[in-house]
C-alpha positions in Angstrom: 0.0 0.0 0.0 1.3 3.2 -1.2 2.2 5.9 1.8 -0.9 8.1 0.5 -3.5 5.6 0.9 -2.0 4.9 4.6 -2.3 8.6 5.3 -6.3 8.4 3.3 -7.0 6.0 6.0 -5.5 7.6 9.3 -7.6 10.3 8.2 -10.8 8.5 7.8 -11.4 6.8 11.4 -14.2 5.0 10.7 -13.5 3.4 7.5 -9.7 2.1 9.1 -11.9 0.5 12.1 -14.0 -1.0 9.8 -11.4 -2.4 7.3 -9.3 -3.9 10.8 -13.3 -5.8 11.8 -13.3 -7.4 8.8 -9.8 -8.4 8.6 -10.4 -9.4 11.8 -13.6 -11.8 10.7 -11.8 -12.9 7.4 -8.8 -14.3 10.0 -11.9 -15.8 12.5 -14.0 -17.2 10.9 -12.5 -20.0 9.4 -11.0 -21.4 12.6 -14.4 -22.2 14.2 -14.9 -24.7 11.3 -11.4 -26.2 10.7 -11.7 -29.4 12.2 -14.2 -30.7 9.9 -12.9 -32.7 7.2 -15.6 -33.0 4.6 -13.9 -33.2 1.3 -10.0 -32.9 0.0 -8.6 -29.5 -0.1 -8.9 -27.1 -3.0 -5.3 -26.2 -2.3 -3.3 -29.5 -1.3 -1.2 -31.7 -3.1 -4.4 -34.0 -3.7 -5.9 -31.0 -5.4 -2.5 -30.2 -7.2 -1.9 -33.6 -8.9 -5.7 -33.6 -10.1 -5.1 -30.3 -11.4 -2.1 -31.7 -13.0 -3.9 -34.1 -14.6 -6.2 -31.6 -15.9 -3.7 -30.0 -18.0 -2.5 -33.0 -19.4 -6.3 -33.7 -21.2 -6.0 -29.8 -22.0 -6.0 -29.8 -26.1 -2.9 -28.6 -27.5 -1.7 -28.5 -31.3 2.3 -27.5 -30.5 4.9 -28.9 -27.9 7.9 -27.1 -27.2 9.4 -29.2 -24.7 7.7 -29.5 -21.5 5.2 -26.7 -22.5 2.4 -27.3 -23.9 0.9 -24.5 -26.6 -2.5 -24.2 -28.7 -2.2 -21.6 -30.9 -4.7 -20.4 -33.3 -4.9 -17.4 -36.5 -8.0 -15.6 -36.9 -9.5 -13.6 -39.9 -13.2 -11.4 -39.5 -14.8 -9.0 -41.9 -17.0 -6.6 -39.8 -19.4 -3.9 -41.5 -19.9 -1.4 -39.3 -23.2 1.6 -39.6 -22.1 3.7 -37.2 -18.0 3.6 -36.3 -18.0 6.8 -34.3 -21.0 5.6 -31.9 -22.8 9.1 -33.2 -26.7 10.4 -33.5 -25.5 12.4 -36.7 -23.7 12.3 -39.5 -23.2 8.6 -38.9 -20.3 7.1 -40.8 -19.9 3.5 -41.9 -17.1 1.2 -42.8 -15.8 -2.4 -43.8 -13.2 -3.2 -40.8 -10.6 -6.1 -41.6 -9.7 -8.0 -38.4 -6.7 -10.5 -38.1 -5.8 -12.3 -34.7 -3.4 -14.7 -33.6 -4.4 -16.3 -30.0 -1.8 -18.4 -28.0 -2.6 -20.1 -25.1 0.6 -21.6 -23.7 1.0 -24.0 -20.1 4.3 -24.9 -18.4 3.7 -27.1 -15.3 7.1 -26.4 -14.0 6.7 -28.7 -11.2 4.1 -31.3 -10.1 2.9 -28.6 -7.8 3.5 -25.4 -9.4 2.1 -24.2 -13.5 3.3 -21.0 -15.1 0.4 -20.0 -18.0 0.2 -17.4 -21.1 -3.0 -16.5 -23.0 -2.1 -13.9 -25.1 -4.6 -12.6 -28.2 -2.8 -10.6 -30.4 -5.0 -8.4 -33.2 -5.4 -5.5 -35.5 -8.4 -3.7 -37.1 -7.9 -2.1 -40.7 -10.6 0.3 -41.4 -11.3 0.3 -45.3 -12.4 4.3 -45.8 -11.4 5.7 -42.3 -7.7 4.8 -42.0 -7.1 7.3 -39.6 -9.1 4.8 -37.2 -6.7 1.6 -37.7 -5.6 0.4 -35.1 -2.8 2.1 -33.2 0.0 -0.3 -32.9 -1.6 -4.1 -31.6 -4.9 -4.7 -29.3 -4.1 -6.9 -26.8 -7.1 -9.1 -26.2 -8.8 -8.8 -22.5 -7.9 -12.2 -21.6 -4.4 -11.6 -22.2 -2.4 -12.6 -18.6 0.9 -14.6 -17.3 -0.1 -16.3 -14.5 1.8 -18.7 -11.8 0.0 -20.6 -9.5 1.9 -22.2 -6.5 0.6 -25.2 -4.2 1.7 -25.0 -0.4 0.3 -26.8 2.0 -3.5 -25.6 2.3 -2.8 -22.3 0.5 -2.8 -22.2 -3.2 -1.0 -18.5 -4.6 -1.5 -17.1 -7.6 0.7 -14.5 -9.0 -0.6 -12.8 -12.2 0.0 -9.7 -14.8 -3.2 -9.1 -16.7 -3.1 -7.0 -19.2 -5.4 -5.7 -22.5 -5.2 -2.6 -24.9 -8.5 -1.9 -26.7 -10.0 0.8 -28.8 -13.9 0.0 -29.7 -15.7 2.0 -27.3 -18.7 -0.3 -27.0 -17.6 -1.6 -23.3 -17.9 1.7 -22.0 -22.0 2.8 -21.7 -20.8 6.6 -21.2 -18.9 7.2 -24.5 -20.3 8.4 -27.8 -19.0 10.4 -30.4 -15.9 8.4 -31.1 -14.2 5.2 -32.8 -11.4 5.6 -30.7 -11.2 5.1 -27.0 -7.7 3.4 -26.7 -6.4 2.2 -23.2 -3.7 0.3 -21.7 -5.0 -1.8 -18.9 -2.4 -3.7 -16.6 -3.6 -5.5 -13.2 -0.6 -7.0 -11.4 -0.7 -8.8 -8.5 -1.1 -12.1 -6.1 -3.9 -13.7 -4.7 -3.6 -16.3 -1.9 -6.4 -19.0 -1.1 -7.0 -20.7 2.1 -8.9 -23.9 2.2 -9.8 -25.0 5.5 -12.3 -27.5 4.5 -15.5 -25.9 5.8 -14.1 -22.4 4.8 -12.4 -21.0 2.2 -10.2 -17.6 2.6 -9.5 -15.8 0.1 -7.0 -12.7 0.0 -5.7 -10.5 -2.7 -3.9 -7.3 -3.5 -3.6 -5.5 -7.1 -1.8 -2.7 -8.6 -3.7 -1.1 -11.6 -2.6 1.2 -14.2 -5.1 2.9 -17.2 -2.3 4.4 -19.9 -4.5 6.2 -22.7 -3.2 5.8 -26.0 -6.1 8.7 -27.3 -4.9 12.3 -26.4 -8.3 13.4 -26.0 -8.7 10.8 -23.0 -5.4 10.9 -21.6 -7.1 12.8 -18.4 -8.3 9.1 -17.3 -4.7 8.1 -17.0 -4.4 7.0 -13.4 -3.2 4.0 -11.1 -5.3 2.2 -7.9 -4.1 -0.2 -5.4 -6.9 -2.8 -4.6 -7.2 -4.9 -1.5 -9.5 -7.7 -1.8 -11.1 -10.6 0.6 -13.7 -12.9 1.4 -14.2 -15.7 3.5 -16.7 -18.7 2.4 -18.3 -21.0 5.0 -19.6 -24.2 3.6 -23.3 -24.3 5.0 -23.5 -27.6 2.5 -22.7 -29.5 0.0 -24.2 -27.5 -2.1 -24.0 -24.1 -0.7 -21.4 -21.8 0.9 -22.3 -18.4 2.6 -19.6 -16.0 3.0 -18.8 -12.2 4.1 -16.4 -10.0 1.0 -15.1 -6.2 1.0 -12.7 -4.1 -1.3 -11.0 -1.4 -0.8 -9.3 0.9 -3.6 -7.2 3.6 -3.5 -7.4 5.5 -6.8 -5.2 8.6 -8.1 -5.0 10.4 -11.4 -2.2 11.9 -13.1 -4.4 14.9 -13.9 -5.6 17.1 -11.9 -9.3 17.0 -13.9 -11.4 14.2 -12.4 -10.6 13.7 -8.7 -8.8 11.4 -6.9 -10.7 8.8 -5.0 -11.0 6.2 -1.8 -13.7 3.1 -2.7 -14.8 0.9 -0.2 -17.4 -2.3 -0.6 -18.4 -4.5 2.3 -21.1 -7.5 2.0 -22.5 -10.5 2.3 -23.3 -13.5 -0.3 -24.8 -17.1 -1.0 -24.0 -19.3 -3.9 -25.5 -22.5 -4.2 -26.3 -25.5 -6.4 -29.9 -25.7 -6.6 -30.3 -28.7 -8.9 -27.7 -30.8 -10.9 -27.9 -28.0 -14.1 -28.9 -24.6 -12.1 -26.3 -22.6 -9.8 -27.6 -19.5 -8.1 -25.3 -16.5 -6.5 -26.8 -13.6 -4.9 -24.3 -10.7 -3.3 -25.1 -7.8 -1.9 -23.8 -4.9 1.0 -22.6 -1.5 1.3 -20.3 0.8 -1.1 -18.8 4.2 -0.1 -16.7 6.3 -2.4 -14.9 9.3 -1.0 -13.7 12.1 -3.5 -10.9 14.9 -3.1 -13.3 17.4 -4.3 -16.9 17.9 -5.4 -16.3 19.6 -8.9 -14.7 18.9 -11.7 -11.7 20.5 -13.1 -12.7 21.0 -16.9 -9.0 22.3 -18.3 -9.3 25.2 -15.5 -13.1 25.7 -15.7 -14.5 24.7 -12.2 -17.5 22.6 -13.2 -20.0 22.0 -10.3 -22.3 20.4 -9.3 -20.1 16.8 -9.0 -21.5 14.8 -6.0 -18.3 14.4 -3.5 -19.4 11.0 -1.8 -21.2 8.0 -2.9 -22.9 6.3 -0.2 -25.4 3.3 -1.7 -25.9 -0.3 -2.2 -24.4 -2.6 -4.3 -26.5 -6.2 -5.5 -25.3 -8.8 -8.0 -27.0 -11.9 -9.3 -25.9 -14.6 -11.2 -28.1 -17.4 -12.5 -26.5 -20.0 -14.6 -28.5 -22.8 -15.9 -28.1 -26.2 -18.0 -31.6 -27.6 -18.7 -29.9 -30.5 -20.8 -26.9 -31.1 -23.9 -28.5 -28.7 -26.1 -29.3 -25.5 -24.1 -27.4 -23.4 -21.5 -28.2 -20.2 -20.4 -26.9 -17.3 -17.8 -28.6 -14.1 -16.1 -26.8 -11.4 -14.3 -28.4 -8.3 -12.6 -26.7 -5.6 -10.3 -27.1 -2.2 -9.1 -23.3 -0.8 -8.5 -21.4 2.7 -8.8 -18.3 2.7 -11.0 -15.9 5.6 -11.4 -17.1 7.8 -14.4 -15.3 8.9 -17.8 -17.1 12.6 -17.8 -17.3 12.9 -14.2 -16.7 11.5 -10.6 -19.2 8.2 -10.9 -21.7 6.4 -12.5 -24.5 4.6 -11.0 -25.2 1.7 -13.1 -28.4 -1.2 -13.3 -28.1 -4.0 -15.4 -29.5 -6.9 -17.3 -27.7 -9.8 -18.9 -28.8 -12.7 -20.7 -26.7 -15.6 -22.3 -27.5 -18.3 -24.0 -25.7 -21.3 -26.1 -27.6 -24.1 -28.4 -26.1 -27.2 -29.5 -28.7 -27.8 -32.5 -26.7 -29.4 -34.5 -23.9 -31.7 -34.8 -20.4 -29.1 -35.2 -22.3 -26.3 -35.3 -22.9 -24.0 -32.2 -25.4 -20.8 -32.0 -25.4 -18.3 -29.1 -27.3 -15.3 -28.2 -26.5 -12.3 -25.5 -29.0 -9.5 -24.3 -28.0 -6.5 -22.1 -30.0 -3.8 -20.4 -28.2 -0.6 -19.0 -29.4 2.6 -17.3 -27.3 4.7 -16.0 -26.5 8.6 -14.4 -23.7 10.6 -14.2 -23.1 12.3 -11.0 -21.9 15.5 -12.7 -19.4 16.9 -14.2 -18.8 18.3 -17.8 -21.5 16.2 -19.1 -24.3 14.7 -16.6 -25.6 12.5 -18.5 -28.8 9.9 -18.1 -29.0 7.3 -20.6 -30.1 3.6 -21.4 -28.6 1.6 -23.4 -29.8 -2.4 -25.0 -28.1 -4.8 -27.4 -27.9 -7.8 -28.5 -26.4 -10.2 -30.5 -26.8 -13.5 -32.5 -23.7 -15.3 -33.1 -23.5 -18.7 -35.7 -20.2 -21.0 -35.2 -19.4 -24.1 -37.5 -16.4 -26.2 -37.0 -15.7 -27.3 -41.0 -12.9 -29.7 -40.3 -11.0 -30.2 -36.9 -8.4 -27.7 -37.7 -11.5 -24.9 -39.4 -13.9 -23.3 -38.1 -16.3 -20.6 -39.7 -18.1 -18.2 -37.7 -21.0 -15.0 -38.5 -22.3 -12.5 -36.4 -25.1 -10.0 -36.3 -24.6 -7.5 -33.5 -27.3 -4.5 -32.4 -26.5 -1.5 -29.7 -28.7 1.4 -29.1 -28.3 4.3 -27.0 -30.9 7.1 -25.7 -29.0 9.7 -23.6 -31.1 13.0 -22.0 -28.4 15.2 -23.3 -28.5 16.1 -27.0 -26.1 14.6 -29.9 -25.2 11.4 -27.8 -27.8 8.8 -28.7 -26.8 6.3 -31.2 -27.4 3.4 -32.8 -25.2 0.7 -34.4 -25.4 -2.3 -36.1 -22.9 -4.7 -36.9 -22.6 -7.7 -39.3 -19.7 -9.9 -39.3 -18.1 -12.9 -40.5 -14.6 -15.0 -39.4 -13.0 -18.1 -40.0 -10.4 -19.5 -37.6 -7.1 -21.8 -38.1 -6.4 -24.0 -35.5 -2.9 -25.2 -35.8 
């Protein structure tokens, strides 16, 4: 933890006494279950050589030496209606997209496995150039990853990493095809299974590099604390106390530095053989240095200083039999803001995947979001749905083909930032 976020918590009593409680429960809690041995550990050797065993069914197409590598070239044609996310003068394009994806394990010893996913593209716009793609994108699941066995602890030490332009992931954006950022997450998290209870601790260093001068005010780094503790009521179902804490701080003195903590409760269970259930929910507080925003030395006000609301999650996931699958998700949550200090955000998700037909897979996605600025240079209320429809068809064992038909729409209270886009697409993928 960086001196300034020790100094943000001397200065916030009550936050510091809270953060020591539920250290303190994360450390008892366990222990009053610990002598009940009701299945093998999720971090012993048992649990190591199983995993083990795992990654030697893992498919792989290349061997270089002990590690094992799948490795795979991709090539999509997207048409695009609206590139730059805008209400007028929208402006379309044909986008070329190449990939390469390699997914690389290395169990160094019986007990300890070194792993690389790394997806590698570029996007060639065919009448914008001056949107290609600057440099690489760096897909999101893109990480190096150790994980360590010890006893009853299992540590993972990770660097996650993605660079992305396509502003689509971000509700409050509009008006633009490029929203590049460098994301890096670096850090180690440490389980503890104690049989009835699992522990879980973890600590993160963030950075957010923009590679788009006109959003290089978001750059800014965060520390992140993270814990929860699991009790397992049954077989089937484990009840557990979490909290965060993040420290964040800009290299610009526009949006404002800030202190976001999270403490709750949840329940997960396996309510049938095909239908798993987790429901979360608890406290968030977000303390800012200031309660304006400094728009290039224009004060703009009002900017709400401190966030004090609930958070709620669910997660539904559901099997009904070898053809269908499907997963909801709904939340109510507050996430720091691109325009100003935060953005209170509900959504909707819906998943699904159909095995109709023999080598050939279809799969659809729904989303629902409403969300509210807090302030800033735009205070903005908006909605925003999709969806999309996506075909897959594996044509030999080394080929597949895929299409896609994607739909977002966007209607935002403040003039010129509703949108809607539609995208068609098509890809076929070299396994090698």
């Amino acid at each position: 933890m960086t001196d300034d976020s020790l100094s943000c918590l001397r200065a916030r009593g009550w936050p510091l006494r809270l953060l020591v409680g539920w250290l303190a429960l994360l450390c008892a809690a366990p222990l009053l279950h610990a002598q009940d041995a009701v299945r093998p550990s999720l971090a012993g050797e048992a649990m190591a050589e199983s995993r083990r065993q795992d990654i030697d069914r893992i498919p792989y197409n290349l061997m270089m030496g002990p590690v094992r590598l799948r490795v795979s070239a991709t090539v999509g044609v997207e048409y695009n209606d609206n590139i730059t996310y805008a209400e007028e003068n929208t402006q379309d394009d044909v986008i070329i997209r190449p990939n390469l994806d390699v997914d690389a394990i290395w169990p160094i010893t019986q007990l300890n496995t070194l792993r690389l996913d790394l997806g590698i593209g570029y996007a060639f716009y065919l009448d914008h150039s001056e949107d290609n793609t600057n440099g690489v994108l760096l897909a999101p699941k893109s990480q190096l990853a150790l994980d360590v066995f010890v006893g009853d602890f299992r540590i993972n030490v990770h660097d996650r990493f993605l660079l992305q332009q396509d502003p689509i992931q971000q509700p409050a954006i509009s008006n633009t095809a490029d929203y590049g950022r460098f994301e890096n997450t670096a850090g180690v998290g440490v389980l503890w299974d104690l049989n009835k209870a699992l522990v879980t601790v973890g600590y993160d260093h963030y950075n957010y590099v923009s590679t788009n001068d006109q959003f290089d005010y978001l750059d800014r780094n965060a520390e992140i604390l993270s814990g929860s503790v699991d009790v397992l009521a049954s077989s089937t179902t484990g009840v557990g106390v979490e909290g965060n804490a993040v420290f964040t701080r800009y290299d610009q003195n526009i949006l404002n530095d800030a202190d976001n903590y999270s403490v709750g409760g949840f329940v997960e269970t396996q309510l049938t053989n095909n239908l798993r259930v987790r429901v979360a929910g608890g406290y968030q507080w977000i303390d800012f240095d200031r309660d304006f925003v400094d728009f290039f030395g224009v004060f703009l006000a009002p900017d709400e200083k401190d966030v004090e609301d609930f958070y709620a999650n669910i997660l539904i996931g559901h099997r009904l039999n070898a053809v269908f699958a499907q997963s909801l998700s709904a939340g109510h949550e507050n996430q720091l803001g691109v325009n100003s200090n935060y953005i209170t955000l509900n959504y909707v998700r819906h998943t699904t995947t159909w095995n109709l037909i023999r080598r050939t897979l279809l799969s659809t996605e729904f989303f629902f979001e409403d969300g509210e600025e807090s302030g800033g240079f735009i205070h903005e209320d908006f909605d925003r749905i999709g969806g999309a429809i996506t075909l897959g068809y594996q044509l030999t064992p080394h080929i597949t083909l895929g299409a896609r038909y994607q739909y977002t729409t966007k209607d935002s209270d403040v003039p010129l930032r509703d949108y809607d886009q539609n995208r068609v697409s098509v890809d076929g993928t070299y396994s090698f």
